[in-house]
Structures are given as structure tokens and as C-alpha cells.
N, C-alpha and C positions, 0 to 999 in steps of 0.2 A: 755564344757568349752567355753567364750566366751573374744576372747581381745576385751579391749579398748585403743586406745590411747587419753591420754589427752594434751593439750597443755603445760602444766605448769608441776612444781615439784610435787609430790605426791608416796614419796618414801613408800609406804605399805608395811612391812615384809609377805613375805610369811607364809600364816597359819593363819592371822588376817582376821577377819570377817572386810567387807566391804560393804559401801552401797555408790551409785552413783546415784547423782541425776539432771536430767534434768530441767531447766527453760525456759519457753520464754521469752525472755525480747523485752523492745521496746530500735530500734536503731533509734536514731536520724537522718534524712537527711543533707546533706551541705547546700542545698535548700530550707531547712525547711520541715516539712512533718516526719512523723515518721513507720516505720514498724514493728511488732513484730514477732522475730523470735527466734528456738531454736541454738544453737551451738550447733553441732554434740560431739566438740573434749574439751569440757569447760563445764565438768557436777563437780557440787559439790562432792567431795570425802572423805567420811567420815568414818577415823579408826574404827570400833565400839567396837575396843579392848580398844584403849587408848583415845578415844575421839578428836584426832587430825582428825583436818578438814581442807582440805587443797580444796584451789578456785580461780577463777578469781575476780577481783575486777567488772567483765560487771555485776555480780547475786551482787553488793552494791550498796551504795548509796556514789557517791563519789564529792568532790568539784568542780570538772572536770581536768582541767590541776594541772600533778605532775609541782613541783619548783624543780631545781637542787638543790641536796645537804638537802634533808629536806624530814622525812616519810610523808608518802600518805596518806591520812585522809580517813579513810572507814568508813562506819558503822556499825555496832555489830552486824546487824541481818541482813537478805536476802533482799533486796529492796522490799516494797509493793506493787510495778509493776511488780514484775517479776512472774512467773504463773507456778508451777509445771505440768511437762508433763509427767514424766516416772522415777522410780526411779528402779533398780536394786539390792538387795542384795546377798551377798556371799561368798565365801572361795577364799583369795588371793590365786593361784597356783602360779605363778610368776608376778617378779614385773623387771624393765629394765628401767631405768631415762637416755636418750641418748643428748648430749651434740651437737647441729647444731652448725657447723660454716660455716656463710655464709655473704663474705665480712667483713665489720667492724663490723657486730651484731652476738652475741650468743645467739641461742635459748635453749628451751631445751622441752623434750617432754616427756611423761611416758607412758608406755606399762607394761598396767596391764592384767593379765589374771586370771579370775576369774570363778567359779567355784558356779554357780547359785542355792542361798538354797531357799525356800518359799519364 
């Protein structure tokens, strides 16, 4: 067996085949200058029972700053910059979506344990 946790929501039923997949992407500097790198806790998460794919918006292509009050414009597919590194498949064993409170922001994070096929 092996947990992940991920940063975001990605409530997987136990007993649903899963596949987790890693990108590098490039992060911008403040200074200008860019680096690419992977996020450990921010792999694409993919139902492969029901086809729900739950992500970060870092592996889109997005406008840059969200507006108050207004959805976040992504794009439909994986950004062209971003570079598969590792993807993992297999049997959800358990699944745990844990709600942070910390000061005025809520986070939330998911602890999946998964159960490694081919």
C-alpha cells in the first residue's frame, strides 16, 4: 500500500481504480526568471471508474489572477509546458478529505491510500 496526500479535494470511493499523475511545470520568478519543477502533493487524480479528474489549476493554462465573484477560466487540457514525470495506478484502499483551519483560511487536503496494480 502506498498513501498520498494531495493538496486539494479528490474524494475517490474506496474500491475505484485510480491513477495519479505527476507534471513539472515551470514557475515563474517575482524577478523574472523561471524554474521547473514537480509538486510532490498536486498530482492529477484520475477516477478511472467514473472518469472524474480532479486537479490543480498549476498543470492549466489559466488567465493568471482570479476576479472576485466570477469562475476561473482554465483550459480543457493539461498545459503544453507542463512534462509528465511519474504516474502511479491502482485500487483506492482508503480515501480521508481533512478540512485545515488555519486563522481566516480553510484549506483542505486528501489522503488517499492506494493499493499499486501494473
Amino acid at each position: 500500500m502506498q498513501k498520498f496526500v494531495v493538496i486539494f479535494q479528490a474524494p475517490v470511493p474506496v474500491g475505484h481504480r485510480v491513477e495519479l499523475t505527476w507534471y513539472d511545470i515551470v514557475d515563474a520568478g517575482f524577478f523574472g526568471g523561471t524554474n521547473r519543477k514537480t509538486r510532490p502533493h498536486e498530482p492529477v487524480v484520475t477516477d478511472l471508474d467514473t472518469g472524474i479528474v480532479y486537479l490543480s489549476d498549476r498543470v492549466l493554462d489559466t488567465p493568471g489572477m482570479k476576479s472576485p465573484d466570477t469562475p476561473y477560466g482554465v483550459s480543457d487540457a493539461i498545459s503544453k509546458i507542463a512534462t509528465q514525470v511519474k504516474s502511479v495506478r491502482g485500487i483506492v484502499r482508503a480515501c480521508r478529505v481533512v478540512t485545515i483551519r488555519s486563522f481566516a483560511e480553510i484549506d483542505l487536503q486528501t489522503e488517499l491510500t492506494i493499493e499499486p496494480q501494473g
